[in-house]
N, C-alpha and C positions, 0 to 999 in steps of 0.2 A: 327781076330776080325770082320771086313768085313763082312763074311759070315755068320757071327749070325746077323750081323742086318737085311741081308737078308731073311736069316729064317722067321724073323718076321715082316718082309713086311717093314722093316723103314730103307730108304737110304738118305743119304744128297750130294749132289755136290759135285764136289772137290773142284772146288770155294770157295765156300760156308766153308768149312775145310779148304782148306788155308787162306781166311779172317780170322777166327779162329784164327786159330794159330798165323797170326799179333797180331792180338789183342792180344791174351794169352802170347805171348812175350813180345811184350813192356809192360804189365802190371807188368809182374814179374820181366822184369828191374827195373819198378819205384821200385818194393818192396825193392829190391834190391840193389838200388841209383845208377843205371849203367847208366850212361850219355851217354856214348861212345854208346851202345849196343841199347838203347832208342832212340838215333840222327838216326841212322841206318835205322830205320824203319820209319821214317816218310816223309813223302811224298815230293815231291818239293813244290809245293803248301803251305803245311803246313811253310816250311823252309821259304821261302819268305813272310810269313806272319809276322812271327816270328822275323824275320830281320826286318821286319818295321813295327811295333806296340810298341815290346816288349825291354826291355834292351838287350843287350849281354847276361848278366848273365843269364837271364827270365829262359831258358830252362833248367841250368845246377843249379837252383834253384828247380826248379820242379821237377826233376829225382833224385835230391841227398836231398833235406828240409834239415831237421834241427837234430842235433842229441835228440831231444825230443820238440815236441813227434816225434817218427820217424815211418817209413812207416812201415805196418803191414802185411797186407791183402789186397785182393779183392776178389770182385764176379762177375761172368760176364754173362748176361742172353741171350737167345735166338737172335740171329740174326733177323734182320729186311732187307729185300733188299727194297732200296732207289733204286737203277736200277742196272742195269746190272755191271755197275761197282765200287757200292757202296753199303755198308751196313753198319747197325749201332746196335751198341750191347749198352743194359742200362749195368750199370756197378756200384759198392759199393769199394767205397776204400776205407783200413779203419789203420789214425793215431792213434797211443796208448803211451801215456806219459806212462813211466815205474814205475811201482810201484800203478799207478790209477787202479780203480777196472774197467773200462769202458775206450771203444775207442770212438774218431770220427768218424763220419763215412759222407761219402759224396757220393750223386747220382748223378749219370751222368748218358753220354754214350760217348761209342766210337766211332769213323768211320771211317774206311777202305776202301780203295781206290784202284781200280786195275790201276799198273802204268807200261804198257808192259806187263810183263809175273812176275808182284811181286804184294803183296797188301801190302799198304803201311796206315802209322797213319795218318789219314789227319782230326781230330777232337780231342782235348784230353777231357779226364772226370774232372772232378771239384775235386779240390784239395783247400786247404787254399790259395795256389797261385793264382787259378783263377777265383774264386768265386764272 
């Protein structure tokens, strides 16, 4: 795959793909209500915040909601680099009560943080919880 994007002149960092791929993970945990696999990826930074702002519960509230409406979907748009070791993707997550003919949908973004040789969640997108 690689080498066809170089055919046609369009390459992106590896950075730049491994923020990515933060991102595009812990999002598909949230879809997925994986706490475990979601706590994983985010940052110390984030952790400590989260510890003193939020309840105990806050996080494993957010990855897991509610069985309706329950998590659906997301989108996640083009990277933004904030600096060298930060970027930020907009991002659509979308609740859908089952049975409604329409979801929620909620805009944010994300952002990623390089911590050593990992990127990490160190911003989350807007949900019912944190809006």
């Amino acid at each position: 795959m690689e080498w066809k994007l170089k055919i046609f002149g369009l390459s992106a960092p590896a950075s730049y793909v491994d923020a990515l791929q933060t991102a595009d993970t812990f999002l598909w945990a949230w879809v997925h209500r994986d706490e475990e696999a979601g706590r994983r990826l985010i940052s110390g930074g984030l952790s400590d915040k989260l510890q003193k702002e939020k309840t105990e519960d806050w996080f494993r509230d957010y990855m897991v909601g509610v069985s309706n409406p329950h998590h659906h979907s997301f989108e996640i748009g083009q990277g933004k680099t904030i600096n060298s070791k930060r970027l930020s993707f907009s991002v659509t997550l979308y609740e859908h009560y089952t049975g409604e003919p329409n979801a929620f949908e909620y805009k944010g973004r994300i952002e990623v943080i390089q911590e050593g040789d990992e990127w990490r969640v160190d911003f989350l997108p807007n949900t019912a919880n944190n809006q």
